[in-house]
C-alpha positions as a Markdown table, in Angstrom:
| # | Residue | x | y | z |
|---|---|---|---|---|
| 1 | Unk | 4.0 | -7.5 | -11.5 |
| 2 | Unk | 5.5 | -9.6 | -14.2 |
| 3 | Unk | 8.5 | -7.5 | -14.0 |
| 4 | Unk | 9.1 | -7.9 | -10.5 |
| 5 | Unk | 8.6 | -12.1 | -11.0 |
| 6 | Unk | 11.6 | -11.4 | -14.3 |
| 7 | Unk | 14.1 | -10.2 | -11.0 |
| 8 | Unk | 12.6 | -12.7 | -9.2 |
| 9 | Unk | 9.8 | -11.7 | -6.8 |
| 10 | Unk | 7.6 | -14.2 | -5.9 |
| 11 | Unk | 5.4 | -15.7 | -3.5 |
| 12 | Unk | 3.9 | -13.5 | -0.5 |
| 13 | Unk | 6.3 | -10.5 | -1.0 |
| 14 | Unk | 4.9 | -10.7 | -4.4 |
| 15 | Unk | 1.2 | -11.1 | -3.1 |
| 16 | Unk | 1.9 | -8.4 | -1.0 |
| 17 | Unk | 3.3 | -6.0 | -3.2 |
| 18 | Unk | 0.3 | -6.6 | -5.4 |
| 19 | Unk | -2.0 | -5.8 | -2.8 |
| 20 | Unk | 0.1 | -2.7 | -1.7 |
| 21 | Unk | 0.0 | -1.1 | -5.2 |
| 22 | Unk | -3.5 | -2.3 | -6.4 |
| 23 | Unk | -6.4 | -1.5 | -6.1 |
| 24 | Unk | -5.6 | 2.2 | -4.5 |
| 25 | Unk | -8.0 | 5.6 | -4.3 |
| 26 | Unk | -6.9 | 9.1 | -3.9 |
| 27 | Unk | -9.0 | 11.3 | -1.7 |
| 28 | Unk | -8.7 | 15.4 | -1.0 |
| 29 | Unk | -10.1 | 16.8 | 2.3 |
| 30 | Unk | -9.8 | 20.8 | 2.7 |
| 31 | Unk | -11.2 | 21.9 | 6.0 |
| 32 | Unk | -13.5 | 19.1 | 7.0 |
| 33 | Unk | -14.7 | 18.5 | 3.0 |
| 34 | Unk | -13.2 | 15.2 | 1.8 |
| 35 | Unk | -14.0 | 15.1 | -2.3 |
| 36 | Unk | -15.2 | 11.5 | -3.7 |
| 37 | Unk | -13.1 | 9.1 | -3.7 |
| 38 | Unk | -11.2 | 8.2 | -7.3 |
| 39 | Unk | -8.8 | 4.9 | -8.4 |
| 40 | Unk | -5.2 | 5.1 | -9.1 |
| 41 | Unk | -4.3 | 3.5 | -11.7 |
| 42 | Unk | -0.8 | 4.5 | -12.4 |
| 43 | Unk | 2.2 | 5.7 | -9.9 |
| 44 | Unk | 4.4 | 4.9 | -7.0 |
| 45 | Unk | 2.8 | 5.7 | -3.3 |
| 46 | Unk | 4.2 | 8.7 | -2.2 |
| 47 | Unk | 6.3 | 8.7 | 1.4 |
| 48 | Unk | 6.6 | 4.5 | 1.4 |
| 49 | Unk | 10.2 | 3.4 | 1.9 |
| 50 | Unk | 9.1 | 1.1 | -1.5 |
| 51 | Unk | 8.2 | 3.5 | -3.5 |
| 52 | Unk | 11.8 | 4.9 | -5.0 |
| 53 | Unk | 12.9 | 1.0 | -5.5 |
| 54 | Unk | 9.4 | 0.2 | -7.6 |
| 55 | Unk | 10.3 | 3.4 | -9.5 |
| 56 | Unk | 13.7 | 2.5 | -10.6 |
| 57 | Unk | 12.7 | -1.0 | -11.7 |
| 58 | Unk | 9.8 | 0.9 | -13.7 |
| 59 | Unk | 12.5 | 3.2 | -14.8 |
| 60 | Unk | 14.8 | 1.0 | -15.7 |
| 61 | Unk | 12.5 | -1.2 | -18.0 |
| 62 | Unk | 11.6 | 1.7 | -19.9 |
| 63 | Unk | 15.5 | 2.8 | -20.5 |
| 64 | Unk | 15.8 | -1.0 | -21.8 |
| 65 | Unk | 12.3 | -0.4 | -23.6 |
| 66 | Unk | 13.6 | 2.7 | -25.6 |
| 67 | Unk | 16.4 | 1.7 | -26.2 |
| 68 | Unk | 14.8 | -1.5 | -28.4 |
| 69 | Unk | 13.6 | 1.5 | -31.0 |
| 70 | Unk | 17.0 | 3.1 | -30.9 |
| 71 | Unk | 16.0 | 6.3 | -28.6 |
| 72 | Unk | 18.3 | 7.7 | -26.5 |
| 73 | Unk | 17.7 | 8.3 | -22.9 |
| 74 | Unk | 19.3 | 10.4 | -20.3 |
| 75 | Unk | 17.9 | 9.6 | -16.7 |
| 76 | Unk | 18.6 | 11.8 | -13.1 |
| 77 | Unk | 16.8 | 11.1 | -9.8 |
| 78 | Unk | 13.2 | 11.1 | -11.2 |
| 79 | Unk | 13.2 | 13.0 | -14.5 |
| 80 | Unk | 13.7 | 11.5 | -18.1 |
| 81 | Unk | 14.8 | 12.7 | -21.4 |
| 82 | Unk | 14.5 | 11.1 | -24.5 |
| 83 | Unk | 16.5 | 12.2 | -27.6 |
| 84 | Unk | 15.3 | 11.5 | -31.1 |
| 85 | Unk | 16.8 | 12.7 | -34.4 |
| 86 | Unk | 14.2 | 13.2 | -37.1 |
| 87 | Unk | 14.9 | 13.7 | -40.5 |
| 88 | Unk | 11.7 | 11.8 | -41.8 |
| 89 | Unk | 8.3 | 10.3 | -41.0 |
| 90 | Unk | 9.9 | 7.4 | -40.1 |
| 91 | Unk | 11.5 | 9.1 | -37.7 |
| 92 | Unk | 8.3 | 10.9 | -36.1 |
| 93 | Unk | 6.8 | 7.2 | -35.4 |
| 94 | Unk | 9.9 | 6.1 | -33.6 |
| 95 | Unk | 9.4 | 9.3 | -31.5 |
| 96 | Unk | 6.0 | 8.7 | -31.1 |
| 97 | Unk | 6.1 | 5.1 | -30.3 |
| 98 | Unk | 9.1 | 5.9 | -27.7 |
| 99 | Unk | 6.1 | 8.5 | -26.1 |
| 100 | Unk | 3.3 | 5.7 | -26.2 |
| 101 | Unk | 5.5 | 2.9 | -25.1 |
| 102 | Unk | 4.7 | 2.7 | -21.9 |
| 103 | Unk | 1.1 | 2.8 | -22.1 |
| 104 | Unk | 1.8 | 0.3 | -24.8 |
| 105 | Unk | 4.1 | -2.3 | -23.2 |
| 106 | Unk | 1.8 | -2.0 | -20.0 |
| 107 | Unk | -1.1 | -3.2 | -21.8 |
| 108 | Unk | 1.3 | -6.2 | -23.5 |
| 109 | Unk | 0.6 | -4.7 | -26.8 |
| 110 | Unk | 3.4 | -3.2 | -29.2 |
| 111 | Unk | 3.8 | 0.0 | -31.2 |
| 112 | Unk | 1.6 | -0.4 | -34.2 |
| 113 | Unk | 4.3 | -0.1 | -37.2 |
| 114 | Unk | 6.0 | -3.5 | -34.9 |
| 115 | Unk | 9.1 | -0.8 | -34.3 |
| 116 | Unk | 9.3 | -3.0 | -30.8 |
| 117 | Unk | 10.7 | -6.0 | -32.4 |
């Protein structure tokens, strides 16, 4: 949500987008058996005319994101690439911070070896 108030979002479409992506459950029914109901706690709602717009602002922070720790990226529709030359161990942390990072920057915490600032 702070990303959405950074393009400036606010107020009750703010509220409301809140509310439309948080708290959600998934459910399967097969036949008339519906399983236990689970939380979501990650992705975009599939079919809702928001959903593609909320992925390409999630999308586009993590281009910016990767590009802090000098990865590249190369982005169509809904699939991403990210391209990492390794020649040392240095290099294997970059990669594996550009994999973490957006469990990382979700929880406002950075890579561990600070390769974010």
């Amino acid at each position: 949500m702070l990303t959405l108030s950074r393009y400036g979002i606010r107020g009750s479409v703010l509220s409301w987008l809140k509310n439309f992506f948080t708290p959600r459950t998934h459910e399967t029914k097969i036949d008339n058996i519906l399983s236990d109901s689970v939380d979501l706690v990650s992705g975009v709602v599939q079919g809702s005319g928001i959903g593609p717009l909320m992925f390409l602002v999630y999308i586009n922070e993590l281009m910016e994101l990767l590009d802090k720790i000098s990865v590249k990226v190369k982005a169509f529709a809904d699939d991403v690439k990210i391209y990492v030359r390794i020649v040392n161990d240095i290099d294997c942390d970059v990669l594996q911070c550009a994999l973490d990072s957006p469990i990382h920057y979700n929880n406002g915490q950075t890579c561990g070896n600070s390769l974010y600032q």
